[in-house]
Wavefront OBJ file of the C-alpha trace (Angstrom):
o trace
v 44.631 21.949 22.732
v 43.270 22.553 25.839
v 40.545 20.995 27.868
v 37.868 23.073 27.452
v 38.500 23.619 23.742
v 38.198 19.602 23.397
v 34.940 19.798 24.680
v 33.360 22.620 22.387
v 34.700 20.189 19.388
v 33.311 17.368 21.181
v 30.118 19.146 21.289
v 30.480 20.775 17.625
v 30.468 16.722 16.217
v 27.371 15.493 18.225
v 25.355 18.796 16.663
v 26.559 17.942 13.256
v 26.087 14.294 13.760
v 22.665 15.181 14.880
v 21.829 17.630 11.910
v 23.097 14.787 9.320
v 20.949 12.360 11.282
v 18.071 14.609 10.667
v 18.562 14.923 7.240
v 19.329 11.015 7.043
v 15.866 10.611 8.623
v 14.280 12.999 6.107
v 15.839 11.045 3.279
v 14.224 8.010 4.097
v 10.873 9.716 4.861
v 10.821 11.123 1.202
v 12.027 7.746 -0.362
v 9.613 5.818 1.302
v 6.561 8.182 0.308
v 7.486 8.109 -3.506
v 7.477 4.480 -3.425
v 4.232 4.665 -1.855
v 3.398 7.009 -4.707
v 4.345 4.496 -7.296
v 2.623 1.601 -5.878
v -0.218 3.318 -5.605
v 0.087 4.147 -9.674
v 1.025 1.129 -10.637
v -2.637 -0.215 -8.559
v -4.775 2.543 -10.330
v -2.845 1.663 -13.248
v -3.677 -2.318 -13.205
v -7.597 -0.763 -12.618
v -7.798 1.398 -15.486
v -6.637 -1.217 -17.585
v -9.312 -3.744 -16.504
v -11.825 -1.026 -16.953
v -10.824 -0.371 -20.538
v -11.012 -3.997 -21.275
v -14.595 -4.058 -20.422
v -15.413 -0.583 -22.046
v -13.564 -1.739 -25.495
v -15.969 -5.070 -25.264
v -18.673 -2.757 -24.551
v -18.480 -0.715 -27.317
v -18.455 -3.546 -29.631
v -21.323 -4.741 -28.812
v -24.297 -4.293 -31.926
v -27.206 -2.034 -31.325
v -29.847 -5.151 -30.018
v -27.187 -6.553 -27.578
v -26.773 -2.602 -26.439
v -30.259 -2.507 -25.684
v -30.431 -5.094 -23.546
v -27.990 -4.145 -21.458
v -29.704 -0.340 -21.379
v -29.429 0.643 -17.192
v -26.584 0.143 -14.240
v -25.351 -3.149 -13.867
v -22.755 -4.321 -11.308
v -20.125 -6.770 -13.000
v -17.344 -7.998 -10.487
v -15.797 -4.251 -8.847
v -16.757 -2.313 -11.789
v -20.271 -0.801 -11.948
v -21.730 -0.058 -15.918
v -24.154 2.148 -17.040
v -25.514 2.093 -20.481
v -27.764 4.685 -21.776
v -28.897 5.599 -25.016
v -29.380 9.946 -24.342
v -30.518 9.816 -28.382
v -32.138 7.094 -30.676
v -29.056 6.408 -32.466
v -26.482 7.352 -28.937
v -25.141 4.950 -26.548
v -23.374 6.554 -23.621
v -21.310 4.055 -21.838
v -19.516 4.570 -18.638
v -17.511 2.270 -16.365
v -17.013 2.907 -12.415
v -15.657 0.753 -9.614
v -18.230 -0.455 -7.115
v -16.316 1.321 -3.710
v -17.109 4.775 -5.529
v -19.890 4.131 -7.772
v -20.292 8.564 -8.179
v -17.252 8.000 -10.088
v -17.122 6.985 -13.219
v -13.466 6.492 -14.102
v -14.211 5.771 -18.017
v -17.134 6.964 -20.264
v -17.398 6.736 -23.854
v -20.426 7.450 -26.397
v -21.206 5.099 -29.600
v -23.028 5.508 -32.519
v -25.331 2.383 -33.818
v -27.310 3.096 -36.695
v -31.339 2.614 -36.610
v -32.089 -0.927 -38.302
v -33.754 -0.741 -41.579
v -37.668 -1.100 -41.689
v -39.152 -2.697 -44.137
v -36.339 -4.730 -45.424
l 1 2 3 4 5 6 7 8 9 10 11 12 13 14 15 16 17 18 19 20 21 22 23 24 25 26 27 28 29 30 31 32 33 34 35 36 37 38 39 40 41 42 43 44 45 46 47 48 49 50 51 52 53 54 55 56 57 58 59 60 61 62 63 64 65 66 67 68 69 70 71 72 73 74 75 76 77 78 79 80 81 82 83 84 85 86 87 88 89 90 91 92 93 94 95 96 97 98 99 100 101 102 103 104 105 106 107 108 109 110 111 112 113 114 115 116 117 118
């Protein structure tokens, strides 16, 4: 092999070397951001869950106790709004407090009129 030929195979590594470097470096890039991904799921995830908790309570809640908690009311990081569109129509929705124009969960229950006369 001659001189100059050791130097074009020389120079033929450090260009591979750099384009698997490259790739290397890509590799990690990618790997890192789904992790980031699923950290960030597994967060919202934690959230939602929370937020269905207090939207299950809320929807067991009787037709006075419903009432009384018509309007938005802040409880912890979760905003709630309870509504009643129709006499006998609760719509309930649950939001987190940093984005309030939001509302992550909403639900609507039915509660019969009470009985007059009885």
């Amino acid at each position: 092999m001659r001189r100059s030929e050791g130097g074009v195979a020389l120079l033929e590594t450090l260009v591979a070397l750099a384009i698997l470097s490259g790739a290397g470096l890509g590799l990690v890039e990618l790997v890192s951001a789904g992790l980031a991904a699923e950290r960030d799921a597994q967060k919202r995830e934690r959230v939602l869950a929370v937020e269905a908790r207090v939207l299950t309570a809320l929807t067991l809640l009787k037709r006075e106790d419903l009432d009384r908690r018509l309007g938005h009311h802040g409880t912890g990081d979760l905003n709630v709004d309870v509504e009643r569109p129709e006499q006998t129509l609760y719509r309930i929705a649950v939001a987190q407090a940093r984005s309030p124009g939001v509302e992550d969960l909403v639900t609507v229950v039915y509660r019969r009129e009470a009985r007059r006369g009885s």
